[in-house]
Structure formats: C-alpha cells, structure tokens
N, C-alpha and C positions, 0 to 999 in steps of 0.2 A: 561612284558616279551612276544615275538614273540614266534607263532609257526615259524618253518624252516622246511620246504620239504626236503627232501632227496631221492637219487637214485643211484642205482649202475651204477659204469664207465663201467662194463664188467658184461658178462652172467654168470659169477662164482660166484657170488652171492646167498643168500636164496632166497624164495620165497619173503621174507620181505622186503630186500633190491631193491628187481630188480623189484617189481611191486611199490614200493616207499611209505615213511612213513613219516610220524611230527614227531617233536619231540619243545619240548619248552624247549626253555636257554633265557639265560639271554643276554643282547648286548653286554656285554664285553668278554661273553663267544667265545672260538676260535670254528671255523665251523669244525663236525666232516669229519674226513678223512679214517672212517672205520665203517663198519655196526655196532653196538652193538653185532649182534645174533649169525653172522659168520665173522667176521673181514674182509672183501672184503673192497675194494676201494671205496668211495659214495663221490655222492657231492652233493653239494647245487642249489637246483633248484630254480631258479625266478621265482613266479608266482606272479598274480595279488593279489593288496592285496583288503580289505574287507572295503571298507568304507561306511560311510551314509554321503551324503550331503543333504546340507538343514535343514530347519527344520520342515517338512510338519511329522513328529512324533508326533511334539507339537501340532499339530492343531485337532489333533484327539477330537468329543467331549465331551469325558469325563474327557480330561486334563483341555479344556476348564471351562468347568459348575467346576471343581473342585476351580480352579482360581478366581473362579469369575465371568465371562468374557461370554456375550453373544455373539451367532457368526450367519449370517443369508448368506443364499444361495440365489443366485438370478436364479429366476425358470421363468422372463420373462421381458421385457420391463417398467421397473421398478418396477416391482415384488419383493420380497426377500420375503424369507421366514424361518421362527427360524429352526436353526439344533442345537442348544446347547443353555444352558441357560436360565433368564428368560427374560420377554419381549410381547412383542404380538407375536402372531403368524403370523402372515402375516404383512407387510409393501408396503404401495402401496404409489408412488408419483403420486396422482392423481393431 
C-alpha cells in the first residue's frame, strides 16, 4: 500500500490540511476529496517517489563475509587489498 500526500485546494482549510499530510490506502482505494479533520477540499499531490536502484546495499561487507564471498579493493596499480572475507590480505600482481 502507497502513502498519498495530500493538500488543501483553498485557505479554509486546518492547519492539517493546508500545510499537507500522508495518508496510506490501498490502490483501488478512490483519492480523498475532503480533509479527514475539517472537511475542506484536498487533493492529491505528485511527489517524487522513494526508490533504491542498484545494488550497491548488497556489497556492503558484512552481507558479503555473511555469503561466503571475499571481496578486495584495489588501493594501487595492481594492488587490491581484503575489505571482507577470508583470503590474504593483500594481493600484488608482481
């Protein structure tokens, strides 16, 4: 279920309605057409919604070491070096 913004059409509104509020329904639910508090006029406001793209969440490394899975940073010109998991600590292509 979405939250939905909400705001008043006019200044007759509460406080509630005219500085703007969430509310969560459901998507079959019809979009309200009156404040809850004072019955005034609202409507539904577009805003941006909230996503994560990617999945740089997963790479975090304690998701990693949990998995299994050793993970190394490279700190120079063939350098890498362990950030998670087991392994050597440094790896050099000499």
């Amino acid at each position: 279920m979405p939250f939905y913004e909400y705001r008043a059409t006019s200044a007759d509104g509460c406080r509630h309605c005219r500085d703007g509020f969430t509310k969560l329904q459901k998507l079959a639910e019809e979009p309200l057409d009156a404040c809850p508090g004072c019955g005034a006029p609202v409507e539904r406001v577009i805003s941006a919604p909230q996503v994560v793209s990617g999945k740089a969440h997963m790479q975090r490394p304690d998701n990693i070491e949990k998995h299994g899975f050793t993970q190394y940073k490279k700190i120079g010109q063939g350098v890498y070096e362990k950030t998670a998991g087991t392994g050597p600590r440094i790896i050099k292509g000499d």
